[in-house]
C-alpha atoms as a printed R data frame, in Angstrom:
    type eleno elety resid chain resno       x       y       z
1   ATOM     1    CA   UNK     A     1 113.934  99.927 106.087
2   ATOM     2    CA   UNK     A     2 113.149  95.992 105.902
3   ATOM     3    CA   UNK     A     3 112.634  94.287 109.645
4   ATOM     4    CA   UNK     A     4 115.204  91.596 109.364
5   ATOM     5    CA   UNK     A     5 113.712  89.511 111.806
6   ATOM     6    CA   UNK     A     6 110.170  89.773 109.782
7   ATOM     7    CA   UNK     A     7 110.010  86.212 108.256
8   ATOM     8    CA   UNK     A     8 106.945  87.221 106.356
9   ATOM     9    CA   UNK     A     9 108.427  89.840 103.578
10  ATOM    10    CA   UNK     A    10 109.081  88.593 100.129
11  ATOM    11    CA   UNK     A    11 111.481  90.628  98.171
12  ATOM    12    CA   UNK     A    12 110.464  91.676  94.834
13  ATOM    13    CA   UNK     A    13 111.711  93.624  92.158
14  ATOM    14    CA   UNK     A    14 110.232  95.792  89.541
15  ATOM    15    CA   UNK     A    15 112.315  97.967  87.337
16  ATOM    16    CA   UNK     A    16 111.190 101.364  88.398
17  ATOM    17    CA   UNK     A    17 108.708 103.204  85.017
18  ATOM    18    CA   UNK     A    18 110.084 106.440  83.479
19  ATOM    19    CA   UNK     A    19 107.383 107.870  83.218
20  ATOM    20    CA   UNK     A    20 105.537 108.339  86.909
21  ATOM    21    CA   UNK     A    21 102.553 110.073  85.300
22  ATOM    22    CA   UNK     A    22 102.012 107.138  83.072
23  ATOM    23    CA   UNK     A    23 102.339 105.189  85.691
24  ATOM    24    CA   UNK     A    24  99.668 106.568  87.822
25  ATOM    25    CA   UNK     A    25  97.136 106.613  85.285
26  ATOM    26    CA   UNK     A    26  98.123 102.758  84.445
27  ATOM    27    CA   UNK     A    27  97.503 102.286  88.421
28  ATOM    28    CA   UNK     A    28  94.250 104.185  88.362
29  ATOM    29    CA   UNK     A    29  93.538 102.327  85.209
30  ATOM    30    CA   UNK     A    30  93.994  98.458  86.833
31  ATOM    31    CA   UNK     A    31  92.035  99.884  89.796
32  ATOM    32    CA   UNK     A    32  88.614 100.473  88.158
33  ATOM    33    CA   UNK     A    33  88.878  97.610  85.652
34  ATOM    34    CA   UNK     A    34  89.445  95.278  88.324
35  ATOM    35    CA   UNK     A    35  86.468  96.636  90.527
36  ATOM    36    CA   UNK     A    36  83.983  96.643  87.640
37  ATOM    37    CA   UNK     A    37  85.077  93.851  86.695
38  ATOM    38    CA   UNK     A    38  84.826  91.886  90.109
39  ATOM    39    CA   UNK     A    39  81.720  94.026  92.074
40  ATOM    40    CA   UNK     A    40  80.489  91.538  94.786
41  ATOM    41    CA   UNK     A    41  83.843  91.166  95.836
42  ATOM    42    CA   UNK     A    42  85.028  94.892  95.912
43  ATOM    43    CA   UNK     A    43  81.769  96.053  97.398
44  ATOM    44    CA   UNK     A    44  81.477  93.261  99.874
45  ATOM    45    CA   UNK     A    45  81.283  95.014 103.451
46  ATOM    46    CA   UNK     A    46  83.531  92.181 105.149
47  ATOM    47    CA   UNK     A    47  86.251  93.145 102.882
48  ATOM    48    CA   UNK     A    48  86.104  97.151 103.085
49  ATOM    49    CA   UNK     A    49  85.967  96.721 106.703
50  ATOM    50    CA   UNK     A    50  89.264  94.388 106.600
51  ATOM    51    CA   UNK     A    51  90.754  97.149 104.341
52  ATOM    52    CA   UNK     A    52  89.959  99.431 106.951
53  ATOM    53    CA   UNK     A    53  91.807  97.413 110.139
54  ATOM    54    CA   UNK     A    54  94.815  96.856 107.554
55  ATOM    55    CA   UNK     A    55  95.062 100.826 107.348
56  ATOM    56    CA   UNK     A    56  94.177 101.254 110.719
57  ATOM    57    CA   UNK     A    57  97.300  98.830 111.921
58  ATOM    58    CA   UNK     A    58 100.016 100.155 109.904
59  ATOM    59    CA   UNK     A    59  98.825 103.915 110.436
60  ATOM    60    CA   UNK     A    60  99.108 103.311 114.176
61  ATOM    61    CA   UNK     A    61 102.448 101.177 113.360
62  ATOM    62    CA   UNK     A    62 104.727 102.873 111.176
63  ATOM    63    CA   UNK     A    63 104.472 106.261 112.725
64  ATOM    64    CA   UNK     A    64 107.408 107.529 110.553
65  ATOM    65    CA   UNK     A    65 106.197 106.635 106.697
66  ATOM    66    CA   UNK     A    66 105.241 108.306 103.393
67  ATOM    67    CA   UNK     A    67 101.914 107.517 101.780
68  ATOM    68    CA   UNK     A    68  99.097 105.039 102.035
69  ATOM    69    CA   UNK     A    69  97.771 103.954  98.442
70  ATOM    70    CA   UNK     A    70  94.671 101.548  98.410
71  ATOM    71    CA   UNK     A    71  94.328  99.624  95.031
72  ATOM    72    CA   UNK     A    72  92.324  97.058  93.266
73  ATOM    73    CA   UNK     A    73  93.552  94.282  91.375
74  ATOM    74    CA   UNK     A    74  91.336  91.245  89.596
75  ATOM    75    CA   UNK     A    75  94.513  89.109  89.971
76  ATOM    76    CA   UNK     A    76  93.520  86.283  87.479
77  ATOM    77    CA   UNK     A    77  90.056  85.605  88.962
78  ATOM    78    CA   UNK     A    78  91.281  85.672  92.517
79  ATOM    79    CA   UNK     A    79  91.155  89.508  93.029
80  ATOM    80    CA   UNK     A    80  92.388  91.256  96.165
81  ATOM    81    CA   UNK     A    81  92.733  94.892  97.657
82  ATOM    82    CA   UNK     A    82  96.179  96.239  97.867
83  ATOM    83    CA   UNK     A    83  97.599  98.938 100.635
84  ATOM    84    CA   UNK     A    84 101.009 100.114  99.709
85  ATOM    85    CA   UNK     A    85 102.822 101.829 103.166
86  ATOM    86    CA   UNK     A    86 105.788 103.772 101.044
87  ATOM    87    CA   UNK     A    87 108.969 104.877 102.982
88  ATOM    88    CA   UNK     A    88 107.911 102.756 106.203
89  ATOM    89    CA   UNK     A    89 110.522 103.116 109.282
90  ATOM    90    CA   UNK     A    90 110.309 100.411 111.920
91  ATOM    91    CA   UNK     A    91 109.842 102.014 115.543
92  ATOM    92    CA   UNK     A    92 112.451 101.355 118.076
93  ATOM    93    CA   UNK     A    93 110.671  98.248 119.794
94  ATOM    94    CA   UNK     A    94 111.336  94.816 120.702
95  ATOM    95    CA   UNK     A    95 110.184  92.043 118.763
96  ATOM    96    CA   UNK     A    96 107.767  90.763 121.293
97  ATOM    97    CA   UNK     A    97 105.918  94.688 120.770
98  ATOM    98    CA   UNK     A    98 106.473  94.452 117.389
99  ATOM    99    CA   UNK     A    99 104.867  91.048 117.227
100 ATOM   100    CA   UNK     A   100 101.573  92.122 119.339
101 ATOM   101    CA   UNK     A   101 100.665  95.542 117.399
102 ATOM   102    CA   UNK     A   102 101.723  94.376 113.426
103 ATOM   103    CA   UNK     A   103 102.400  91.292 112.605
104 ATOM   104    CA   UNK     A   104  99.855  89.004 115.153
105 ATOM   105    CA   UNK     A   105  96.883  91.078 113.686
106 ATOM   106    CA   UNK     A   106  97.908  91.176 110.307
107 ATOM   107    CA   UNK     A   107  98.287  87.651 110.137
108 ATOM   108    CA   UNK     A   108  94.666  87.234 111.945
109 ATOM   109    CA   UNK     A   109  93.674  88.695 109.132
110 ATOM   110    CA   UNK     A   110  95.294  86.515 106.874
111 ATOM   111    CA   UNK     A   111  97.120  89.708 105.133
112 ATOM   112    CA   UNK     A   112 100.044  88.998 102.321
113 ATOM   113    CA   UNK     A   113 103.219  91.363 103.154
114 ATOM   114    CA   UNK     A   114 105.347  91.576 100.666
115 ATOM   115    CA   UNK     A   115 108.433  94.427 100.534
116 ATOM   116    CA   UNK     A   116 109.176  96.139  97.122
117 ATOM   117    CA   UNK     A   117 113.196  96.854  97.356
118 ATOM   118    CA   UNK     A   118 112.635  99.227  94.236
119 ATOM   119    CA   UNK     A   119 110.040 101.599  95.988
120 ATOM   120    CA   UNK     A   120 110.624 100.937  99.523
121 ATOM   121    CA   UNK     A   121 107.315 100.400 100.115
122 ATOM   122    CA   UNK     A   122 105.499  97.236 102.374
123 ATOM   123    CA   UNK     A   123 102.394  96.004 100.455
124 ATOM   124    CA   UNK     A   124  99.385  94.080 101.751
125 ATOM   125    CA   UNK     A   125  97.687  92.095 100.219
126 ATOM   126    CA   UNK     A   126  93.900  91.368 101.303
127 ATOM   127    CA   UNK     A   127  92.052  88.251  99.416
């Protein structure tokens, strides 16, 4: 369920693959090519440790979700670390709360959010 008040989320839409196995190993694919192909970055211990708060926040946040996926992507020589939150469900809190414990550190952090409609999923992007 999309926050409507969450000014941040750009909807997207990808027409859903047939083939979910294929897709997986296309993901896992991207992944490595994009780390091997952009080290330093990947391996930079600022960056893990930013991928870590970004997990750590929307763990703690979206109590009621599916999976957490972590990916890599080389992005056209500005590469970045994706976290995908599938099936999130925004708590029962006021937007002050909601402000203070997701989106104020998030955006300290200078994370992306953007919302796939076709997977329900929140993604965040760290550059």
């Amino acid at each position: 369920m999309v926050n409507d008040d969450d000014t941040k989320i750009i909807n997207i839409y990808r027409p859903r693959k047939a083939d979910a196995a294929g897709a997986a190993i296309d993901a896992k694919l991207r992944n490595n090519e994009a780390i091997s192909s952009n080290k330093k970055f990947f391996n930079n211990l600022q960056h893990k440790a930013k991928i870590e708060k970004v997990v750590s926040i929307v763990e703690d946040f979206f109590k009621d979700r599916g999976e957490i996926y972590i990916n890599s992507r080389p992005n056209k020589g500005k590469p970045f670390t994706v976290v995908k939150v599938s099936k999130p469900i925004f708590p029962a809190m006021s937007n002050k709360k909601i402000d203070e414990q997701y989106r104020n550190p998030l955006k300290d952090l200078e994370v992306e959010i953007v919302f796939s409609k076709s997977t329900n999923s929140y993604l965040y992007r760290i550059y």
